[in-house]
KOLGU-4560 file (N, C-alpha, C; in nm, 3 decimals, padded with zeros to 5 digits):
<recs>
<n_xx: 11.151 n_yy: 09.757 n_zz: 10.738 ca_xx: 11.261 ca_yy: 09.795 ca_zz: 10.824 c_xx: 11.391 c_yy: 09.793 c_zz: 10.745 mol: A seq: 1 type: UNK>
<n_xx: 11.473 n_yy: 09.880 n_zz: 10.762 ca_xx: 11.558 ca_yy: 09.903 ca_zz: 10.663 c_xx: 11.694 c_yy: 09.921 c_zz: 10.800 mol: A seq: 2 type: UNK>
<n_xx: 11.825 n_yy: 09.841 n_zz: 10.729 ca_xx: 11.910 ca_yy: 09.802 ca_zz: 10.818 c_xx: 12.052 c_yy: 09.843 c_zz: 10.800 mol: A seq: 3 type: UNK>
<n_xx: 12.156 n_yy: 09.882 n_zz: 10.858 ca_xx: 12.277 ca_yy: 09.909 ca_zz: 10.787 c_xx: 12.374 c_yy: 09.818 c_zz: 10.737 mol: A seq: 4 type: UNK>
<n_xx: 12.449 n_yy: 09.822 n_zz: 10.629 ca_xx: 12.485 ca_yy: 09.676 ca_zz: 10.584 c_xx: 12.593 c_yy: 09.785 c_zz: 10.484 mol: A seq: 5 type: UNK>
<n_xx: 12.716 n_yy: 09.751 n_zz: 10.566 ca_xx: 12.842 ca_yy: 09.816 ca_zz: 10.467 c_xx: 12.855 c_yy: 09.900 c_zz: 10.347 mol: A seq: 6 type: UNK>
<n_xx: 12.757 n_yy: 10.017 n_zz: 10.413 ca_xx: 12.777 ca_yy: 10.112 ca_zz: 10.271 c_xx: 12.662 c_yy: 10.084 c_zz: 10.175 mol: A seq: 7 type: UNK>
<n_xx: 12.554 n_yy: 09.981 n_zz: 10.273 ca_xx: 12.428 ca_yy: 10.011 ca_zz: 10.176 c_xx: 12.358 c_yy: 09.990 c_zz: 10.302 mol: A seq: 8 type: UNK>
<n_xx: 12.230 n_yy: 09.927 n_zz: 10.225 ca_xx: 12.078 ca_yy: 09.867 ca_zz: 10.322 c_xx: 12.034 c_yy: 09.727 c_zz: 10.299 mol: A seq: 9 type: UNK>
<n_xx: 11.989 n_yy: 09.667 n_zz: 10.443 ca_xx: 11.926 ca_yy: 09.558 ca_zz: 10.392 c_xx: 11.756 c_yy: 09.599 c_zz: 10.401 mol: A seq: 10 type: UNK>
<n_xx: 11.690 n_yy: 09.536 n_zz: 10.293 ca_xx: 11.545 ca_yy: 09.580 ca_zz: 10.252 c_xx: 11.493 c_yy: 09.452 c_zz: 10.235 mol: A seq: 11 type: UNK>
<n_xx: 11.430 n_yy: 09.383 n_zz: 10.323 ca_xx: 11.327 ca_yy: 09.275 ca_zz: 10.294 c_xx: 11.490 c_yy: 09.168 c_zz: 10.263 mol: A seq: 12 type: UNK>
<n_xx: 11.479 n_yy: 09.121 n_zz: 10.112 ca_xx: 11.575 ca_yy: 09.012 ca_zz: 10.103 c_xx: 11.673 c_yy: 09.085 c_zz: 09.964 mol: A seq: 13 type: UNK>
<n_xx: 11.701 n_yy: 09.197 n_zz: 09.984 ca_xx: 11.789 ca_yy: 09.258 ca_zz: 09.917 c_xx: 11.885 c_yy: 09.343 c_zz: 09.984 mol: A seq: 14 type: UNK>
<n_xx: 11.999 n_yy: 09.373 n_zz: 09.968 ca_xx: 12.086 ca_yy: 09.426 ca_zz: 10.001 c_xx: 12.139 c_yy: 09.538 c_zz: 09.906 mol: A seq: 15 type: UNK>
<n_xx: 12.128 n_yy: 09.692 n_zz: 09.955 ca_xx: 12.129 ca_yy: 09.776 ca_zz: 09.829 c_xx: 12.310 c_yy: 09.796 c_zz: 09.803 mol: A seq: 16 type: UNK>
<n_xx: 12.374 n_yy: 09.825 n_zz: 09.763 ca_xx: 12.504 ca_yy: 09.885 ca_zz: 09.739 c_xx: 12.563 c_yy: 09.997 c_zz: 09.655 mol: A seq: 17 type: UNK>
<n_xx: 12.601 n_yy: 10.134 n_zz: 09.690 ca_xx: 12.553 ca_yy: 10.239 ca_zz: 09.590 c_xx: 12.680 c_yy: 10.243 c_zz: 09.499 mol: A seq: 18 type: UNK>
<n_xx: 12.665 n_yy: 10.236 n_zz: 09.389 ca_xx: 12.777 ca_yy: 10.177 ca_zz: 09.298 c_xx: 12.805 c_yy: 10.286 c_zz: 09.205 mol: A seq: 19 type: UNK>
<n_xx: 12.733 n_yy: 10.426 n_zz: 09.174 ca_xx: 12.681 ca_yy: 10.536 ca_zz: 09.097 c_xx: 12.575 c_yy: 10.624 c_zz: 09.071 mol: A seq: 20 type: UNK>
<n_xx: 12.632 n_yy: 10.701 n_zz: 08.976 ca_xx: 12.501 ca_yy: 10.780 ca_zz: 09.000 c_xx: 12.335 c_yy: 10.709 c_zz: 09.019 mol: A seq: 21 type: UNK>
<n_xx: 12.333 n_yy: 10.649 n_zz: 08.865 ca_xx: 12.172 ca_yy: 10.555 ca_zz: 08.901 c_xx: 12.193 c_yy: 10.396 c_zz: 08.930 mol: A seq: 22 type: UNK>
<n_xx: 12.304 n_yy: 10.387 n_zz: 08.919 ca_xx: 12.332 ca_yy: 10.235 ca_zz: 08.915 c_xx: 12.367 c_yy: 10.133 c_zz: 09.027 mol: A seq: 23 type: UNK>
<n_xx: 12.287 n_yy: 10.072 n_zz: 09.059 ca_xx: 12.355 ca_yy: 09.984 ca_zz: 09.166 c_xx: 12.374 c_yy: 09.901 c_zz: 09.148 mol: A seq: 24 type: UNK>
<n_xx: 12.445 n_yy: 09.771 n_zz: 09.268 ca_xx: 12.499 ca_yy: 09.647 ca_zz: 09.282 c_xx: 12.375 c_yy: 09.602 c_zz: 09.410 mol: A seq: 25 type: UNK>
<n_xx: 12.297 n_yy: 09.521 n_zz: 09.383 ca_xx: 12.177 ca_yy: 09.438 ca_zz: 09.504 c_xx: 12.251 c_yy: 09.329 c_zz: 09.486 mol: A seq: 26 type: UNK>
<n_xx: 12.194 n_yy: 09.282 n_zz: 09.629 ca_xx: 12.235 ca_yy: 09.132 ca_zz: 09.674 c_xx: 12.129 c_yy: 09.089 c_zz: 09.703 mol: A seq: 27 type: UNK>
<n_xx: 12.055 n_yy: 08.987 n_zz: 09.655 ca_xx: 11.925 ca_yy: 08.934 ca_zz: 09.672 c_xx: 11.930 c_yy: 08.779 c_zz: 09.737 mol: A seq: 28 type: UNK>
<n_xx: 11.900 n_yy: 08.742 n_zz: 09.855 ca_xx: 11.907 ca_yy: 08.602 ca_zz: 09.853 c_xx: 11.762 c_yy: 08.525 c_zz: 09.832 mol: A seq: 29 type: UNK>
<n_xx: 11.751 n_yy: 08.436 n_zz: 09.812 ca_xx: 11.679 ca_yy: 08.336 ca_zz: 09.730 c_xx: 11.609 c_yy: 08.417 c_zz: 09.597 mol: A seq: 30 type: UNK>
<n_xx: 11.711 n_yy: 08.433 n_zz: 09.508 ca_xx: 11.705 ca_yy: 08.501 ca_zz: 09.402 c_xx: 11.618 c_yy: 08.358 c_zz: 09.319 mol: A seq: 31 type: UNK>
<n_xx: 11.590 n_yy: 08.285 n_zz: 09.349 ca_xx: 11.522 ca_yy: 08.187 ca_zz: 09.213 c_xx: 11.413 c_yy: 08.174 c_zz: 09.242 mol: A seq: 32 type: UNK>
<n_xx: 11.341 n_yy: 08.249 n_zz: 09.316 ca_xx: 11.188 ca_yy: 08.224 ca_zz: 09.313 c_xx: 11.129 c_yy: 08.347 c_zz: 09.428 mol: A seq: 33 type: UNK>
<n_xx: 11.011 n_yy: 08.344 n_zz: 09.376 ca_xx: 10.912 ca_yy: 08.451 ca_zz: 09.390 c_xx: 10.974 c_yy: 08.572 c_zz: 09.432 mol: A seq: 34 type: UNK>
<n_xx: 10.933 n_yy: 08.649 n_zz: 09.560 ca_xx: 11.005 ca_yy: 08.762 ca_zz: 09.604 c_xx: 11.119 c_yy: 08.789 c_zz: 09.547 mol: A seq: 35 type: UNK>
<n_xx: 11.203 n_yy: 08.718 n_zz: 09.582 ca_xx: 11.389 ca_yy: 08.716 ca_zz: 09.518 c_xx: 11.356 c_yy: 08.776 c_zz: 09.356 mol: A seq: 36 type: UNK>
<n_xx: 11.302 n_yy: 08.653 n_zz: 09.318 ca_xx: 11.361 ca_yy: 08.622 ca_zz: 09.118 c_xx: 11.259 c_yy: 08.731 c_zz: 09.107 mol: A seq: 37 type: UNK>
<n_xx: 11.121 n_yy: 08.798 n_zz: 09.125 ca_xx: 11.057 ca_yy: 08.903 ca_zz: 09.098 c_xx: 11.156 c_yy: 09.073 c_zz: 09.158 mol: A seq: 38 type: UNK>
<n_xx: 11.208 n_yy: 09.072 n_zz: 09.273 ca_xx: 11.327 ca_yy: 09.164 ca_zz: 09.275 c_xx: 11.404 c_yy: 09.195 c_zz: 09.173 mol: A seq: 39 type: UNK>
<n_xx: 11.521 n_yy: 09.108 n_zz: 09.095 ca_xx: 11.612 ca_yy: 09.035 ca_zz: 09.046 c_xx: 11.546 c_yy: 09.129 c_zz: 08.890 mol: A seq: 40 type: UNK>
<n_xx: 11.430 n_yy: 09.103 n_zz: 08.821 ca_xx: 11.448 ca_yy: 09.128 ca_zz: 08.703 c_xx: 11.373 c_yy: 09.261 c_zz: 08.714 mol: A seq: 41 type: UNK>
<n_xx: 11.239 n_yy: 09.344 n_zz: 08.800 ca_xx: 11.213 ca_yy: 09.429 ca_zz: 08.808 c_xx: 11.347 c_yy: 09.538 c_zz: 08.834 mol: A seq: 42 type: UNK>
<n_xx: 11.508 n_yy: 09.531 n_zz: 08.933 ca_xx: 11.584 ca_yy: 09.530 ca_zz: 08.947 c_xx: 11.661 c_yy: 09.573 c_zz: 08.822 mol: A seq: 43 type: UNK>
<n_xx: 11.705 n_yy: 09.461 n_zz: 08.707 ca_xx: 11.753 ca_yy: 09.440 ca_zz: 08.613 c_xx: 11.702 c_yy: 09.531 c_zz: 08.520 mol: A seq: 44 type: UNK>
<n_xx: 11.574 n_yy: 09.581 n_zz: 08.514 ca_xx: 11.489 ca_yy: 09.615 ca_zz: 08.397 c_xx: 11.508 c_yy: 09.770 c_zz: 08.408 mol: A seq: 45 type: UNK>
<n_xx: 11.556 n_yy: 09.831 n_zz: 08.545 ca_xx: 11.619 ca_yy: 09.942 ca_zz: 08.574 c_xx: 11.752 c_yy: 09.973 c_zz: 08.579 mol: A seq: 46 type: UNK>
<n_xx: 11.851 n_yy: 09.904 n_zz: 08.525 ca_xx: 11.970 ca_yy: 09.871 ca_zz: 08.504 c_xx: 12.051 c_yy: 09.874 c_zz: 08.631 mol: A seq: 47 type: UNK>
<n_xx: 12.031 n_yy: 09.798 n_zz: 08.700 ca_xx: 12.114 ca_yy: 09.753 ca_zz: 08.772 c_xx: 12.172 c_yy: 09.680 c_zz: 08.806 mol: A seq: 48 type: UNK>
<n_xx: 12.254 n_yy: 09.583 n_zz: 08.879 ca_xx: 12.316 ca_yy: 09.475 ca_zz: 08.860 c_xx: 12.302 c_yy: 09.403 c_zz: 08.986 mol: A seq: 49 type: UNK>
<n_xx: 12.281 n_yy: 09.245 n_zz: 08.972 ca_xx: 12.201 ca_yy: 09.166 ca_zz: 09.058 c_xx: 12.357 c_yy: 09.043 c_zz: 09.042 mol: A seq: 50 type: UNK>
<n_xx: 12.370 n_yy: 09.038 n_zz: 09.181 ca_xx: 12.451 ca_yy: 08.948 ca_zz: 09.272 c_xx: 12.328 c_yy: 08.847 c_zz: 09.323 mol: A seq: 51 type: UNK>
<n_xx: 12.306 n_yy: 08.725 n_zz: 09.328 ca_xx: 12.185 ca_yy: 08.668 ca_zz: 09.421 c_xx: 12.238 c_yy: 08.485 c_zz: 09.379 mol: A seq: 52 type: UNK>
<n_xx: 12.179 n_yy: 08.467 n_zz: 09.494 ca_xx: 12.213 ca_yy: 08.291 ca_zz: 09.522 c_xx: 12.086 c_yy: 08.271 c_zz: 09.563 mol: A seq: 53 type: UNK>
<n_xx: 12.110 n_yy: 08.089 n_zz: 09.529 ca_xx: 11.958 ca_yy: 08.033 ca_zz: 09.597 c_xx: 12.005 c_yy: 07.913 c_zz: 09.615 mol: A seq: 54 type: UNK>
<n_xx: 11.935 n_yy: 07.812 n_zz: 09.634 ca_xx: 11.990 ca_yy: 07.667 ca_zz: 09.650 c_xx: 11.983 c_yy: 07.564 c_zz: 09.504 mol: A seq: 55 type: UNK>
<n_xx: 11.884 n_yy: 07.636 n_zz: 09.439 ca_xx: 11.896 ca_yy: 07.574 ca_zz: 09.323 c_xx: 11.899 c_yy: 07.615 c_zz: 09.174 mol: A seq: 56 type: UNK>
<n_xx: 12.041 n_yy: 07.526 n_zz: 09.143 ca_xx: 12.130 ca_yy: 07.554 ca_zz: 08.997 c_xx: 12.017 c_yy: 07.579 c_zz: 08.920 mol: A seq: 57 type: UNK>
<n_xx: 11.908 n_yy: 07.477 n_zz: 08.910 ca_xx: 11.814 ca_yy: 07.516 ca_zz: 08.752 c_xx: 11.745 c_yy: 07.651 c_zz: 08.806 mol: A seq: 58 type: UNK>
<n_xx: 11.659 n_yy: 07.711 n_zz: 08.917 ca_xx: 11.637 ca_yy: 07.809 ca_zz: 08.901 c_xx: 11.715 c_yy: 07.930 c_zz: 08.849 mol: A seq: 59 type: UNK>
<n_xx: 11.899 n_yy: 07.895 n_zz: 08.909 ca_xx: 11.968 ca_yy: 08.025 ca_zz: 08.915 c_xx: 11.963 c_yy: 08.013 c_zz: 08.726 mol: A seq: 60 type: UNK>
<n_xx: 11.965 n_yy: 07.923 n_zz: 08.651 ca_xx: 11.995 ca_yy: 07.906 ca_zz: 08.504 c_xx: 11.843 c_yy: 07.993 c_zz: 08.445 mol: A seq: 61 type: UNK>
<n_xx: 11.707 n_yy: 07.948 n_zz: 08.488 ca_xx: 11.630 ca_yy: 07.979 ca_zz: 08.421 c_xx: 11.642 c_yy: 08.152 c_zz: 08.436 mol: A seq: 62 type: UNK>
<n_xx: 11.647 n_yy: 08.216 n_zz: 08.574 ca_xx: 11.653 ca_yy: 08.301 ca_zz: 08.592 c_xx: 11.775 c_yy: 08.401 c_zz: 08.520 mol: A seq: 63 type: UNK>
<n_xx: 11.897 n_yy: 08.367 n_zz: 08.517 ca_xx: 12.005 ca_yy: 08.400 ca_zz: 08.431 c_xx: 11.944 c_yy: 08.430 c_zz: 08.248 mol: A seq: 64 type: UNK>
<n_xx: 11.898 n_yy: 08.308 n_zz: 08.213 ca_xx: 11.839 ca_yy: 08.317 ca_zz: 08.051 c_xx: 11.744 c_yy: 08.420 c_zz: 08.017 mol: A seq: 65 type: UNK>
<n_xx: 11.659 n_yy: 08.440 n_zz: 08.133 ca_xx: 11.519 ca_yy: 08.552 ca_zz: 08.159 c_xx: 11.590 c_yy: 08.679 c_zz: 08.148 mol: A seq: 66 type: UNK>
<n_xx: 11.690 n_yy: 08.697 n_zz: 08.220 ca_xx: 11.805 ca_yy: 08.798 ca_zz: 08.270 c_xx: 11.856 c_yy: 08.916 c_zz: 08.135 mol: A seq: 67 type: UNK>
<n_xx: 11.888 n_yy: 08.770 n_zz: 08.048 ca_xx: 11.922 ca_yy: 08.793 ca_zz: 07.912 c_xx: 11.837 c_yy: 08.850 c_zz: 07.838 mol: A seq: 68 type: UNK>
<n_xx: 11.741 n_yy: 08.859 n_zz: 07.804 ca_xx: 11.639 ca_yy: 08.917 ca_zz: 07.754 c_xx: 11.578 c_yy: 09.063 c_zz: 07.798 mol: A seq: 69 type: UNK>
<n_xx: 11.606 n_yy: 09.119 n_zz: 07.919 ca_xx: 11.552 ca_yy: 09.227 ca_zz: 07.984 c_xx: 11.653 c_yy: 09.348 c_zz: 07.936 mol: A seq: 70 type: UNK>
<n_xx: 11.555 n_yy: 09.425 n_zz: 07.890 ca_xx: 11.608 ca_yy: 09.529 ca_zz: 07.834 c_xx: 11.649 c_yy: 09.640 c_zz: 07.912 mol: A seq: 71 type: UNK>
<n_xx: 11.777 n_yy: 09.730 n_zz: 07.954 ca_xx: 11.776 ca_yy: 09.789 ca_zz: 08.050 c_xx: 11.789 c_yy: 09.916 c_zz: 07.980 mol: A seq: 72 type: UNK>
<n_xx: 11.715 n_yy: 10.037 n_zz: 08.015 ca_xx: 11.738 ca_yy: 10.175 ca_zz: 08.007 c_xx: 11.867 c_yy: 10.246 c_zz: 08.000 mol: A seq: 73 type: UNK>
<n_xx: 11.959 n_yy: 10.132 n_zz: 08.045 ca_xx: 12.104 ca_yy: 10.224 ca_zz: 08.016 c_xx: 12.201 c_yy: 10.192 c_zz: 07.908 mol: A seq: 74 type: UNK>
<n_xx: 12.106 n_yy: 10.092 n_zz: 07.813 ca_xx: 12.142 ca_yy: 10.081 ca_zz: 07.718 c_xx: 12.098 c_yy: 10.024 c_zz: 07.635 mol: A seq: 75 type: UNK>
<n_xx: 12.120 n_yy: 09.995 n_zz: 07.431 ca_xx: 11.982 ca_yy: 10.017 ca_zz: 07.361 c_xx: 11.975 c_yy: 09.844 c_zz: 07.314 mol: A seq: 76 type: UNK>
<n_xx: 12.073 n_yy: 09.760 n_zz: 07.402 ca_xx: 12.106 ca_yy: 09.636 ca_zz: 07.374 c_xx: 12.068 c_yy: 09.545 c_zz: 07.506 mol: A seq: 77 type: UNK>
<n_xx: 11.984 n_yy: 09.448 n_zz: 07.467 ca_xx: 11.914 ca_yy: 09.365 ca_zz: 07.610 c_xx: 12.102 c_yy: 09.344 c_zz: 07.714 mol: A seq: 78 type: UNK>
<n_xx: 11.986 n_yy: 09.347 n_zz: 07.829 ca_xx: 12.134 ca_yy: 09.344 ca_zz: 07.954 c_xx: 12.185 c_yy: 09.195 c_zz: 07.906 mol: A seq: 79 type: UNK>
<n_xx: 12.299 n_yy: 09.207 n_zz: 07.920 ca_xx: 12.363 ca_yy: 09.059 ca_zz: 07.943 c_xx: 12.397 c_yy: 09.007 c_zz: 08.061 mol: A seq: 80 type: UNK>
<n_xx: 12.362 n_yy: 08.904 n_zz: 08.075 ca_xx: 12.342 ca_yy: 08.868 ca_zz: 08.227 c_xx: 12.504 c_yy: 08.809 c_zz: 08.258 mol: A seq: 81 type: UNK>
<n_xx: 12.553 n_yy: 08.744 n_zz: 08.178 ca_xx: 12.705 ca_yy: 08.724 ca_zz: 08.254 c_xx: 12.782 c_yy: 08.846 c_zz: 08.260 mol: A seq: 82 type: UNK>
<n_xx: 12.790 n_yy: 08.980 n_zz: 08.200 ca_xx: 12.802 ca_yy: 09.074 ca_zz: 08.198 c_xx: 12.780 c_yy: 09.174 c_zz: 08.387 mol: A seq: 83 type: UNK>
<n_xx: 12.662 n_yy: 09.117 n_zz: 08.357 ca_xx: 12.604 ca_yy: 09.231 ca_zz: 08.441 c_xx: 12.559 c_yy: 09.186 c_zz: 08.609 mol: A seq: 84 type: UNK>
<n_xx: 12.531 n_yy: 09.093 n_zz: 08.566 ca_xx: 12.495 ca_yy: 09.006 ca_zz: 08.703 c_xx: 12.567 c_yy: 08.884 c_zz: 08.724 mol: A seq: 85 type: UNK>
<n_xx: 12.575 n_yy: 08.793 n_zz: 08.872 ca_xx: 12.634 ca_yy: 08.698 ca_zz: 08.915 c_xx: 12.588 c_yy: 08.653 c_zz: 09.059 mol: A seq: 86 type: UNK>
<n_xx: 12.548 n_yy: 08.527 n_zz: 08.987 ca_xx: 12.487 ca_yy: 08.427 ca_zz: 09.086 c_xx: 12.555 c_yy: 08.291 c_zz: 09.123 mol: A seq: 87 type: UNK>
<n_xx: 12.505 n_yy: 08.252 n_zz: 09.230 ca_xx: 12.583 ca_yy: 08.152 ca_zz: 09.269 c_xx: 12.457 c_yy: 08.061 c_zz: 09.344 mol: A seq: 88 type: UNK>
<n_xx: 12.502 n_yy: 07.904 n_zz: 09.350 ca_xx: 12.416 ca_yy: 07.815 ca_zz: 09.446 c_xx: 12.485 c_yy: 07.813 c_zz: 09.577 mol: A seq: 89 type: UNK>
<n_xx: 12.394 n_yy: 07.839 n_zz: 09.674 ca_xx: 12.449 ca_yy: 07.904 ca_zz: 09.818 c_xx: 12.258 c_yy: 07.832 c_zz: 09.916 mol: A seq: 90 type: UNK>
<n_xx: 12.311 n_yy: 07.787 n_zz: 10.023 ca_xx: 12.204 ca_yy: 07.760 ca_zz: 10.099 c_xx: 12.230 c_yy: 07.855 c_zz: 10.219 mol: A seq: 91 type: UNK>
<n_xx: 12.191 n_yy: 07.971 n_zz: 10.234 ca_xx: 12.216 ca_yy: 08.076 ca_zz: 10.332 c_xx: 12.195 c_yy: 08.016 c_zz: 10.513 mol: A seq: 92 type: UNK>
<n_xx: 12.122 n_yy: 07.934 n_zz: 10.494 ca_xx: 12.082 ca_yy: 07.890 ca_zz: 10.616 c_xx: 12.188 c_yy: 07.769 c_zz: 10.654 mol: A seq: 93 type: UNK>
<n_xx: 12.296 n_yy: 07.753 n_zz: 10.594 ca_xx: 12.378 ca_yy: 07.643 ca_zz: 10.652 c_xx: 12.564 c_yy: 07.734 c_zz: 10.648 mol: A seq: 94 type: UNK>
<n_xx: 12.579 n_yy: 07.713 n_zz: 10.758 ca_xx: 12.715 ca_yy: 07.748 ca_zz: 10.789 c_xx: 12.821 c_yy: 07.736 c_zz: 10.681 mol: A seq: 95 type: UNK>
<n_xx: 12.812 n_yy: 07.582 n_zz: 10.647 ca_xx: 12.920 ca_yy: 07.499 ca_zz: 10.577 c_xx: 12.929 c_yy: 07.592 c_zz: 10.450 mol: A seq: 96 type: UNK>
<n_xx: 12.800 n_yy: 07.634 n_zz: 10.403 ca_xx: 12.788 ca_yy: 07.673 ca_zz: 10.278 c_xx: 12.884 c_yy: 07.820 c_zz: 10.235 mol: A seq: 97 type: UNK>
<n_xx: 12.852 n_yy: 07.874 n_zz: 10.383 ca_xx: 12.882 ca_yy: 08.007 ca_zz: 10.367 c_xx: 13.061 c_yy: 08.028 c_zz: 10.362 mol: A seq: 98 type: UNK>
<n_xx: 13.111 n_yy: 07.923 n_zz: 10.435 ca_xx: 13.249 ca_yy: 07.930 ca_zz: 10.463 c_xx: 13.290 c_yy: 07.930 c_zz: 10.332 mol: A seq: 99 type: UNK>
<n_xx: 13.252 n_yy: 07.884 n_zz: 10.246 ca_xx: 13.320 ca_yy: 07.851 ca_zz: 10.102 c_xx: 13.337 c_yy: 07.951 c_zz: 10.035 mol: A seq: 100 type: UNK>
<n_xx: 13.247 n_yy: 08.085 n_zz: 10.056 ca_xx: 13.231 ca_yy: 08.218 ca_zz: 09.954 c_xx: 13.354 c_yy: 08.277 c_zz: 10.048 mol: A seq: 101 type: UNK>
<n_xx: 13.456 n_yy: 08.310 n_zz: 10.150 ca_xx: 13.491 ca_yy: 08.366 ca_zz: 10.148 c_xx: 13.625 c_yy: 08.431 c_zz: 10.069 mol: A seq: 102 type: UNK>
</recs>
């Protein structure tokens, strides 16, 4: 089921955002494990750029370092992940948490 969400879609636990011709901006939440972090670099590996939070710092780190290494088609130098992507520790399911990103 695919949903409207400011100029993109929400898809499962991604959020699309059309940023260019091939290039987008996703918002993935629980980017540090399974579904999410498998989004996140299949995502990445097509050059696009990944926004995603999870609750935990060491996943968002391992996932960031992995990040680094993925080579993207739009260019002949592995993506750089502080570059290209940005994550944050965020518990989506608690209010308190969310007030803080605005």
């Amino acid at each position: 089921m695919t949903t409207p969400f400011g100029g993109g879609n929400i898809v499962g636990r991604a959020a699309v955002v059309t940023a260019g011709a091939g290039s987008r901006t996703v918002l993935i939440t629980c980017v540090g494990r399974s579904l999410g972090r498998a989004l996140a670099l299949e995502l990445a590996k097509k050059g696009h750029s990944v926004v995603g939070c999870s609750r935990s710092q060491n996943r968002l780190t391992s996932l960031h370092s992995e990040l680094s290494s993925v080579d993207s088609p739009q260019s002949d130098s592995a993506v750089s992940s502080s570059d290209e992507h940005f994550f944050m520790t965020v518990d989506v399911c608690h209010r308190d948490h969310l007030k803080g990103l605005r």
